[in-house]
N, C-alpha and C positions, 0 to 999 in steps of 0.2 A: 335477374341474372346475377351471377354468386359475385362478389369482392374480389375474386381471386382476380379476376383481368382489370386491366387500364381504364379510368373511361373512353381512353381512344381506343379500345379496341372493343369495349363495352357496346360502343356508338356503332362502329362498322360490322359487329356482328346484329345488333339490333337490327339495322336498316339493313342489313342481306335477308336475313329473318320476312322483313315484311316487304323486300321486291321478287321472294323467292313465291310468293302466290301470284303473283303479276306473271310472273316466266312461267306458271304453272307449274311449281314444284312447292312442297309443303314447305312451311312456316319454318321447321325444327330443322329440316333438311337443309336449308340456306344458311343457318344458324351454324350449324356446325360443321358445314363447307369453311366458311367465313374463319372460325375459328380453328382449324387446322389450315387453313389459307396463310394466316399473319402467323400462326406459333414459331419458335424458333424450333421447337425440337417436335418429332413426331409425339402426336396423340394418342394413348390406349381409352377404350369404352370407359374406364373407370375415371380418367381423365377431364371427359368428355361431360359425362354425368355430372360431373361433382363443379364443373364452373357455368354448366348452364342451368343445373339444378334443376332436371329432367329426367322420366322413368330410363333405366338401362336399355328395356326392351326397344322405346321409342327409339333410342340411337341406335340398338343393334341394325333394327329395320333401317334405318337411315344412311348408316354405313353404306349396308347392302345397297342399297339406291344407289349412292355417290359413288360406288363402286361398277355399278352396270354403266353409269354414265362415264367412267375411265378419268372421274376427278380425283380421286385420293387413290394412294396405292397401299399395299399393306406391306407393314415391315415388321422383322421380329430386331429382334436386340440381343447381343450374347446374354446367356444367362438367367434372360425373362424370358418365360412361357407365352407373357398374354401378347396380344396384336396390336400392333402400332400404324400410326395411319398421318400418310404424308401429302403435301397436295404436289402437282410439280409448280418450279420453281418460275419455269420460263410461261408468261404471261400467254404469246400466241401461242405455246403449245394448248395451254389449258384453252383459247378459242377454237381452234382446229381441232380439238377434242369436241367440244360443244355443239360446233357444227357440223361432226359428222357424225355425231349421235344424233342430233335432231334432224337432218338429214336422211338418215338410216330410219327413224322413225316415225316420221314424219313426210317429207316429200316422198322417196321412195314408195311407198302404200300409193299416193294420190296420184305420181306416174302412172303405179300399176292400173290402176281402177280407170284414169281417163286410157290409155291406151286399148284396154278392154270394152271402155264405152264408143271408143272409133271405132274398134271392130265392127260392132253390132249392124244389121242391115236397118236400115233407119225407113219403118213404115207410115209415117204419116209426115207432113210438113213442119209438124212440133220439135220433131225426133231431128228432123235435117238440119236444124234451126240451132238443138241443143250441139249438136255435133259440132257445128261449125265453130261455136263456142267453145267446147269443149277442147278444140283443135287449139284455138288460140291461146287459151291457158298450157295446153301442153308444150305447146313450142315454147312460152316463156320460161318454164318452169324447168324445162327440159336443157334450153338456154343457160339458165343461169348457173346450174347443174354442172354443166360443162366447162363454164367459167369459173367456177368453185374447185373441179378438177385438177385445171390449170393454175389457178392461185395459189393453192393448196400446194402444189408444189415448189411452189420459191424460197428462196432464202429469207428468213425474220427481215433481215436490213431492208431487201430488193423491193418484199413488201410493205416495210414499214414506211421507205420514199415511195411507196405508189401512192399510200394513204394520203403524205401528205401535200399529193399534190393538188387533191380533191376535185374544185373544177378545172384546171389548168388542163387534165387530164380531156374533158370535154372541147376545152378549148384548140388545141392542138387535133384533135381528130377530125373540128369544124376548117381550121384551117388546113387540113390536107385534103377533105373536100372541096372543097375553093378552089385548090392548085389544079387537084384534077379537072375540075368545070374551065379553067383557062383555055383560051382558044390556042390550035397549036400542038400543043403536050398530044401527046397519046395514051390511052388509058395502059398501055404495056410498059412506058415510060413511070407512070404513077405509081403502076403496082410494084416494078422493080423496084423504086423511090422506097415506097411501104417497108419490101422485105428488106 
């Protein structure tokens, strides 16, 4: 990697580099996420090249990638011609972008396919067995979907104290079951409680 960057930034582009195979996205592509992530000022390809000291072509490609995924956007600059390339700035935006790209490419396909596999008339006791299976990952999966929906639309803050409530979150749902289990109470009394 060129001299031109920190080694603090040397370092966090390294290690995006080599968790970007872990996430399943190429080596270079993490690389130069990472480094248009920390820059202060947008990136052009020439830019780009010349401090990881890597083919053009490599980054064009890579661009393009980090581009279908909606992490960097393109900017031009008065005056300059070439393409400039920025990441956003707000942290859970770039998650909520993540996840609904992988989402969209990802879960979505594996709805489709298990919902098509419940369709099916299931001829043998194999098939009945797969199904029911099949059933139960749908619903999770379908599930969490739904609660991704809902999350997905809060405010940064609202979400950021849900995070860090972590288990307290569990805890407080275990104790409104409780209340409802009290002898007495009515489950209509509970649920009004709830909303």
């Amino acid at each position: 990697m060129s001299a031109l960057m920190s080694p603090l930034v040397r370092s966090f582009v390294s290690h995006f580099g080599e968790m970007g195979s872990r996430w399943g996205i190429n080596r270079t592509v993490g690389q130069i996420y990472a480094l248009i992530y920390v820059s202060q000022r947008p990136l052009n390809a020439d830019d780009i090249t010349e401090a990881l000291q890597i083919s053009r072509s490599n980054v064009s490609m890579s661009l393009k990638e980090l581009q279908s995924w909606r992490l960097v956007q393109l900017r031009h600059l008065p005056g300059d011609r070439r393409d400039y390339f920025e990441a956003p700035a707000d942290t859970w935006e770039i998650f909520r972008r993540l996840a609904e790209e992988r989402r969209r490419r990802e879960v979505e396909p594996t709805l489709t396919m298990l919902r098509n596999a419940m369709l099916e008339v299931p001829t043998c006791e194999e098939d009945r067995h797969a199904q029911e299976r099949m059933r139960g990952m749908h619903e999770l999966i379908d599930m969490l979907s739904t609660w991704f929906d809902e999350v997905q639309h809060l405010d940064p803050r609202t979400l950021s104290q849900l995070m860090r409530m972590g288990s307290r979150v569990g805890r407080l749902l275990e104790m409104g079951s409780a209340l409802r289990a009290l002898p007495g109470l009515s489950s209509s009394e509970t649920d009004r409680d709830r909303d």
